[in-house]
C-alpha positions in Angstrom: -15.2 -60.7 60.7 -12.7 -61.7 58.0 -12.8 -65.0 59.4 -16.6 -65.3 58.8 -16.1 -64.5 55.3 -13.0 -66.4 54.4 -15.2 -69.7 54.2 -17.0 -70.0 51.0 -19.9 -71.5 52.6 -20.4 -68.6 55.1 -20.4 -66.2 51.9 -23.0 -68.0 50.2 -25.0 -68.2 53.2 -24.9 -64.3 53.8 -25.5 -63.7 50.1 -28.7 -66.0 50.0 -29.4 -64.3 53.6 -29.2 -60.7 51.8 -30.9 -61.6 49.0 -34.2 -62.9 50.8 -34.2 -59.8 53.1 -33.8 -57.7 50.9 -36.6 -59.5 48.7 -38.9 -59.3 51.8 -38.3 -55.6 53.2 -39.1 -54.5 49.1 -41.8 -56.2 49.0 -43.7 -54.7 51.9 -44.5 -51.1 52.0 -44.7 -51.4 47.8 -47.4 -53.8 48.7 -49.1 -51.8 51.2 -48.6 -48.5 48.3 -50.2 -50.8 45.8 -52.9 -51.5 47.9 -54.2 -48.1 48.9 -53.6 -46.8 45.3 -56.1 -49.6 44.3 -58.8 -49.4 46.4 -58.5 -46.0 47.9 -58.4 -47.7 51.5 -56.3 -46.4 54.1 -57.7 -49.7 56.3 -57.1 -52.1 53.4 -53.2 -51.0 53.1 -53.3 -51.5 56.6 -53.8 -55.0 56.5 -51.4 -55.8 54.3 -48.8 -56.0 57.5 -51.8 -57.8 59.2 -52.0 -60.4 57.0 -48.1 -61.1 56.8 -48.2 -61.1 60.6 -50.5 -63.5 60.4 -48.3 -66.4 59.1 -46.1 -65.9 62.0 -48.7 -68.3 63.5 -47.2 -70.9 62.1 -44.0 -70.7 63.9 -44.6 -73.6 65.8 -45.1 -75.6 63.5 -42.2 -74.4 61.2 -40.0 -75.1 63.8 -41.0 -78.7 64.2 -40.5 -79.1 60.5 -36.9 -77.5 60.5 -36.0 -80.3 63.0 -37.7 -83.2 60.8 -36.1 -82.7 57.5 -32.5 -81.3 56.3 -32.5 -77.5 57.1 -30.3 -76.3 53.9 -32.6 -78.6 51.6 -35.9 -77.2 53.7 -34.2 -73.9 52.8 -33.7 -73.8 49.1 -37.7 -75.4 48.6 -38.7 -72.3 51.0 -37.1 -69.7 49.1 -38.3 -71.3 45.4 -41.9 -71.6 46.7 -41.9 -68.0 48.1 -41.0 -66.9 44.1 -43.5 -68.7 43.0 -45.8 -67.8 45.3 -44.8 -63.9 45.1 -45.1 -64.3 41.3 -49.2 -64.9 41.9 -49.4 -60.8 42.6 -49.0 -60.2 39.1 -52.6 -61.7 38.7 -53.9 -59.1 40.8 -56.2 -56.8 38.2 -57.9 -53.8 40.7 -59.4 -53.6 43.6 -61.5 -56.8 43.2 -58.2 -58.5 43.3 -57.6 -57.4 47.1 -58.3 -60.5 48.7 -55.2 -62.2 46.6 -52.4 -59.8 47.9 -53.6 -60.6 51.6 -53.5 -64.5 50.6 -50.4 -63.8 49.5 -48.7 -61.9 52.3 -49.9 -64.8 54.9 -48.2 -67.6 53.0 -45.1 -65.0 52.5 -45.6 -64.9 56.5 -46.0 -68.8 56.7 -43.0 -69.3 54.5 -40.9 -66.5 56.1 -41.8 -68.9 59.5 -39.9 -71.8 57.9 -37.1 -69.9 56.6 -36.3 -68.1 60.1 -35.6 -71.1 62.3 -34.1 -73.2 59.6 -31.8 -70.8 59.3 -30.7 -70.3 62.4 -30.5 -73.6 62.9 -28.4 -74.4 60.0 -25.6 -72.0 61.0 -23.5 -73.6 63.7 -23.1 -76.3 61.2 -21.4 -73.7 59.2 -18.6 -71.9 61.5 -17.1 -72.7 64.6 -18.2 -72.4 68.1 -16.5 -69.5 68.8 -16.9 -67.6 65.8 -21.0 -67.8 66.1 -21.0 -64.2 67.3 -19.0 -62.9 65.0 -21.4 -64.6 62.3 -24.6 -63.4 64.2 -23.6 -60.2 64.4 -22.6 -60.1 60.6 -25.8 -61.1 59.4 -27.4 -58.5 61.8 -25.4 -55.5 60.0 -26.4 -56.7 56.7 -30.0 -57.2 57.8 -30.2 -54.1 59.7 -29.0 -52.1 56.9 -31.8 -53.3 54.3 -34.5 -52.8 57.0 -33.8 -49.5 56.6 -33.0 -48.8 53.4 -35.0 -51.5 51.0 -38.4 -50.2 52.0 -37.3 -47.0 50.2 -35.8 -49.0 47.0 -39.2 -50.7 46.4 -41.2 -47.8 47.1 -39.2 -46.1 44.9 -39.0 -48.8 42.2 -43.0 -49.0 42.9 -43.3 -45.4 41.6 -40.8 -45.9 39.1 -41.6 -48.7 37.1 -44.8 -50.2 38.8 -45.6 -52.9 40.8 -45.1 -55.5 38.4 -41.1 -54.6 38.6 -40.9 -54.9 42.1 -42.3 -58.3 42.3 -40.5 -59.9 39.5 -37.2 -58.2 41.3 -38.4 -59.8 44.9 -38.8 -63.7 42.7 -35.6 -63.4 41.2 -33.9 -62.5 44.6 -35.3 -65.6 46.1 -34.5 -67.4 43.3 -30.8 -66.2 44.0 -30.7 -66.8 47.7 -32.3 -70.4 46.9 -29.3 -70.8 44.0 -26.6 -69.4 46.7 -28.0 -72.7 49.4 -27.8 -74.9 46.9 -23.7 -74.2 46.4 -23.3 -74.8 49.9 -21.7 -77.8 50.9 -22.3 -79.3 54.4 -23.4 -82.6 55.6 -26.5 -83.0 57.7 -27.4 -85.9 59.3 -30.4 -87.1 58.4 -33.0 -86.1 61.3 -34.7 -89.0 63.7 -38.5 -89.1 64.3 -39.1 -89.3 68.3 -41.8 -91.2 68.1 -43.4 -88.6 70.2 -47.2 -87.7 69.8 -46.9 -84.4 67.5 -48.3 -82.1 70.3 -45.5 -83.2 72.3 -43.2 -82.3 69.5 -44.4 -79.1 68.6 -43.9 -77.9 72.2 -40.7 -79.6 73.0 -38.6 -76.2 72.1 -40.7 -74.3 74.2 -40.4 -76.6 77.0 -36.6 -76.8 76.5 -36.7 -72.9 76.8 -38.7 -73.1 79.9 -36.3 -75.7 81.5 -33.1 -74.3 80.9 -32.4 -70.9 83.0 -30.4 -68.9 80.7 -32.7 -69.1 78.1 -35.5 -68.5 80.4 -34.5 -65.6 81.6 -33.5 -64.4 78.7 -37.1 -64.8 77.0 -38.3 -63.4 79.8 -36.1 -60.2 79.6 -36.1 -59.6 76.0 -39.9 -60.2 76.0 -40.5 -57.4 78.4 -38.6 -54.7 76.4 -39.9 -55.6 73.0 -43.3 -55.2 74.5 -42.2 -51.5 74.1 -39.6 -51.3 71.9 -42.5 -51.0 68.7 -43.2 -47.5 70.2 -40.2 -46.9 67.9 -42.4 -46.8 64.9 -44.6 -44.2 66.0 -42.4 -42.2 67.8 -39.5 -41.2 65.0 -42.1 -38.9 63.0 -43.1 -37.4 66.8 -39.2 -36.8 67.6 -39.0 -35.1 64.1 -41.7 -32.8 63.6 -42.7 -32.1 67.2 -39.7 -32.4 69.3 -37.2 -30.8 66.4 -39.4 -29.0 64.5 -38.2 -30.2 61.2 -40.1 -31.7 57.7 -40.9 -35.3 58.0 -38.5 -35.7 55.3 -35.6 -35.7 58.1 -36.2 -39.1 59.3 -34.0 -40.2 56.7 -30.8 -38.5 58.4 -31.8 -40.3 61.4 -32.6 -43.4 60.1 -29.1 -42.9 57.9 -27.5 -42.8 61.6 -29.5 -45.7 62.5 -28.1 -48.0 60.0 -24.6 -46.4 60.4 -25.0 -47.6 64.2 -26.3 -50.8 62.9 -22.9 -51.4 61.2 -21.0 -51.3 64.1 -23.0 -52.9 66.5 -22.9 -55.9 64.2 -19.5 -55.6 63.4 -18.9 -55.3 67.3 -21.3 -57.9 68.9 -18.7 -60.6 68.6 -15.6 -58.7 70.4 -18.4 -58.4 73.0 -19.4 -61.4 73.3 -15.9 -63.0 73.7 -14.8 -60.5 76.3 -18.5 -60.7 78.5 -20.8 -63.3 78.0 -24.4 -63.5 76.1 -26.4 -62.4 78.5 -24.3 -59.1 79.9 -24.0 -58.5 75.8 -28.0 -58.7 76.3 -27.7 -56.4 79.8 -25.4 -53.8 77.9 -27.5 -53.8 74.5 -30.6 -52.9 77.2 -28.7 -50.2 78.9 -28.2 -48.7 75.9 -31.8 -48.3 74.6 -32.4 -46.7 77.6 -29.9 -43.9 77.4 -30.8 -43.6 73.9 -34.6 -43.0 74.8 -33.7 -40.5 77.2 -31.6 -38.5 74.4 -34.5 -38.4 72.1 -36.7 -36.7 75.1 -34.3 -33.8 74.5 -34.8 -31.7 71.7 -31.6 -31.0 70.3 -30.5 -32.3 66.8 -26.9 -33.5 67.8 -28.6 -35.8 70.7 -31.5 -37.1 68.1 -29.1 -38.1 65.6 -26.6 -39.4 68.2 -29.5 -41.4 70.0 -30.3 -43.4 66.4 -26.6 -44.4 66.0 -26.9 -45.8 69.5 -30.1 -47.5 69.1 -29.1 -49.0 65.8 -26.0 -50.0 67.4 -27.1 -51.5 70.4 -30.0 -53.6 68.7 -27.7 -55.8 66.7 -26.0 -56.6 70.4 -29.0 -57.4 71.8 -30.3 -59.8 69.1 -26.7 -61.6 69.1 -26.6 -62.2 72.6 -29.7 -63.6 72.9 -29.6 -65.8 69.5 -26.0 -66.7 70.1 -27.0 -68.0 73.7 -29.9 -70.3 72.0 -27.5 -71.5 69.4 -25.0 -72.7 72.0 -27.2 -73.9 74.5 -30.1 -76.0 72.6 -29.4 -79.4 71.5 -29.2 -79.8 67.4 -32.2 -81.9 67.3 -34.2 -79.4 69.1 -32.6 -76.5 67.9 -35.2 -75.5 64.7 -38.5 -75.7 67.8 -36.3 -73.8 70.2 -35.8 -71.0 67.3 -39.3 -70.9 66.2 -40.5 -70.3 69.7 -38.2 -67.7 71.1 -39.0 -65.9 68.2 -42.5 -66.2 68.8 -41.6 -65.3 72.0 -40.4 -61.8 71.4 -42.1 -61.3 67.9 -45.7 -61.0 69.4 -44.5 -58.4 72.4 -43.2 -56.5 69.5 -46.4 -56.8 66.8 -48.6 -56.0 70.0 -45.9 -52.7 71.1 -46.2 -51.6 67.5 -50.4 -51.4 67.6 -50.0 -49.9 70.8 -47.6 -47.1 70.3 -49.6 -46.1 67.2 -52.9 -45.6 69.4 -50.8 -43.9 72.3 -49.1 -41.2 69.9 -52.1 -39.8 69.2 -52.9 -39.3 73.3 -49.5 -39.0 74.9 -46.5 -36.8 74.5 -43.7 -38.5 73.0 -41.4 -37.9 75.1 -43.8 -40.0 78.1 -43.2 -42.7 75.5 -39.9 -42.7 76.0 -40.0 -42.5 79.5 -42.3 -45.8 79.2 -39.5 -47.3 77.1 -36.8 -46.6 79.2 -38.2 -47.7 82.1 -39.1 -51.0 80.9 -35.9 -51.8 79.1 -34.2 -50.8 82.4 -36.2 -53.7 84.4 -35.7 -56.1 81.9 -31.6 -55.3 82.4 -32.2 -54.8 85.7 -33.8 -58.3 86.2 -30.9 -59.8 83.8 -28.5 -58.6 86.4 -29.5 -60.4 89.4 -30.0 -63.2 87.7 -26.9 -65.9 88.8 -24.6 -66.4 85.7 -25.2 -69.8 84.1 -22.6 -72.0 82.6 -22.0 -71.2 79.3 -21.5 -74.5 77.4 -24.3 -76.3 75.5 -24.3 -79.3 78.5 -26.3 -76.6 80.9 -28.9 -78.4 82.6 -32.3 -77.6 83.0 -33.8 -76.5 86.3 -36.3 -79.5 86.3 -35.6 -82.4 84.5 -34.0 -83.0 81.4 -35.5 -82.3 77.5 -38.4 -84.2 77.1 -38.1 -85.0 73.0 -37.3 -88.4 72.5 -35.4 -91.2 75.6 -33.8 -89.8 78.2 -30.4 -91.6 77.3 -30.5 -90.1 73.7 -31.5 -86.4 75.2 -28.3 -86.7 76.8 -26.4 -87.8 74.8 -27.4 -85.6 72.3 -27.0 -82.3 75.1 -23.2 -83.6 75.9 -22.4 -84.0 72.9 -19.0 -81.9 72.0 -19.4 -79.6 69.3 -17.2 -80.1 66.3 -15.5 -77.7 64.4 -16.6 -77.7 60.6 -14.0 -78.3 58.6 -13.0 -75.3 56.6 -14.3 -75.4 52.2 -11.8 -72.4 50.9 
């Protein structure tokens, strides 16, 4: 990890990476507060989320942009027009002013769409090959940790000073994480048009994905257990107040052992992944979600609070494998559309898991939950496992043809091509 952070570069990258999570993760449940202390509307707060969610629509299309245009440049106008475009709350009067905090959620959504596969993209520019684990899984600790705990900071601040504070806080962060890109230096080249119709374009990623097996089957796999992994939302309060008979107010010792977990399966995801390979990290991440859905069913504090540090561990693991494997494998010129549609991929299965574990809560024991999510998490590993290990260079060919964005002769070039080691800016 000290290698990761030795670069200046890879510092500035995680501070503008902090600073625009932590902007967004804020910025959400104060907004969703806000909401239903303006118009008294439990359903109204609700679609808050909704309309956020919404923008993830876009992803497509974000992706195709990422790979048009220079990602850090695509980057730093992202994160300056979601200030601006934050700053619009503070016209929002009562409960007539609704309307403009769902506007502005979606085009936080549509912006957070750019932002997520340009990123991604733009990181094996930054580090070495072999370090992009390591890097991954850095980012997930930091990330991780602010999911859980920035929610409660602008709830708190909300209360505090109002919700005027929290959204000139969440501007100036982007402002900083747009001020941190800027004093990056890396050269990009300039990106090629295909010539391509755009339809073809906007679907070339997901087409890449769907040639190339690794990636495949990892969609496929990680698909499957996100379309349960949302019961997680609804099922913390359950294991708290039904299964160990304590105040709602303990969920913040578990999801303190969460994030603790978090900070080593970040910190860990790299070893891993050197000593295995991106898909067993994937296989091993799943494994452990399903031991650590099984110690929730039993209603002993120890096991709960043991069963969050393993969850929030294994996550991170699980994420790393899966983006590391994209990273390596995907051409550059595809890269941003390859992002934008794996995380489409697992993003929906997740949104959807998330509706459905509220509205089975309320019907089913938790603890049947559980057994729903172990089970499924243990076929997706289960089907990862039979699967014939794939090469694990960035020349892996597709099952059916090659890439389909742009001449054959530049695809393959451009898929050969050895990756270079950036040279070091201490």
């Amino acid at each position: 990890m000290s290698r990761i952070l030795a670069t200046r570069r890879m510092r500035l990258y995680v501070l503008a990476d902090t600073a625009s999570n932590l902007g967004d993760f804020a910025l959400f449940l104060a907004m969703t507060i806000w909401v239903k202390t303006i118009s008294g509307s439990t359903s109204a707060a609700a679609l808050v989320m909704f309309s956020f969610a919404a923008g993830s629509l876009l992803l497509p299309a974000a992706g195709l942009l990422s790979d048009r245009v220079r990602r850090r440049p695509l980057l730093i106008g992202a994160n300056l027009a979601l200030a601006t475009v934050v700053l619009l709350l503070l016209l929002v009067g009562g409960a007539h002013h609704v309307w403009l905090v769902y506007v502005v959620m979606f085009a936080y959504g549509a912006l957070g769409s750019v932002t997520g596969p340009a990123q991604l993209a733009l990181l094996p520019s930054l580090v070495p090959k072999d370090l992009l684990g390591d890097a991954n899984g850095l980012i997930q600790s930091v990330r991780g940790l602010i999911r859980v705990f920035a929610p409660v900071v602008g709830a708190g601040l909300f209360a505090w000073l109002g919700p005027e504070a929290v959204i000139l806080i969440d501007a100036a962060l982007f402002v900083l994480a747009a001020g941190a890109l800027l004093a990056i230096k890396v050269d990009e080249a300039k990106p090629v048009p295909s010539g391509e119709p755009w339809r073809t374009e906007i679907t070339a990623g997901l087409r890449f994905i769907g040639r190339t097996v690794t990636l495949r089957q990892l969609v496929i796999s990680c698909g499957l257990a996100m379309l349960v992994l949302g019961f997680f939302e609804a099922i913390g309060l359950a294991v708290v107040t039904a299964g160990l008979d304590r105040e709602p107010t303990f969920l913040g010792v578990l999801g303190a052992a969460q994030a603790i977990g978090t900070i080593i399966g970040g910190v860990s995801a790299g070893a891993v992944l050197r000593r295995t390979s991106e898909s067993m990290t994937v296989i091993i991440g799943l494994a452990m979600v399903a031991v650590s859905s099984m110690l929730l069913m039993i209603q002993m504090t120890p096991l709960a609070i043991a069963a969050m540090a393993l969850l929030g561990l294994c996550v991170p693991w699980l994420v790393v494998g899966a983006t590391t494997a994209l990273q390596r494998r995907t051409p550059e010129h595809l890269l941003g559309r390859a992002s934008a549609a794996f995380e489409f991929a697992v993003t929906v299965p997740q949104t959807l898991s998330i509706a459905v574990g509220a509205a089975l809560i309320a019907l089913l024991d938790y603890r049947l939950l559980l057994g729903i999510v172990a089970t499924a998490v243990t076929v997706s590993a289960v089907y990862l496992v039979t699967r014939p290990e794939q090469p694990t260079d960035s020349g892996e060919q597709p099952t059916d043809g090659q890439p389909d964005d742009g001449p054959p002769g530049e695809v393959l070039a451009a898929t050969a091509k050895p990756v270079t080691t950036p040279t070091s800016d201490r």
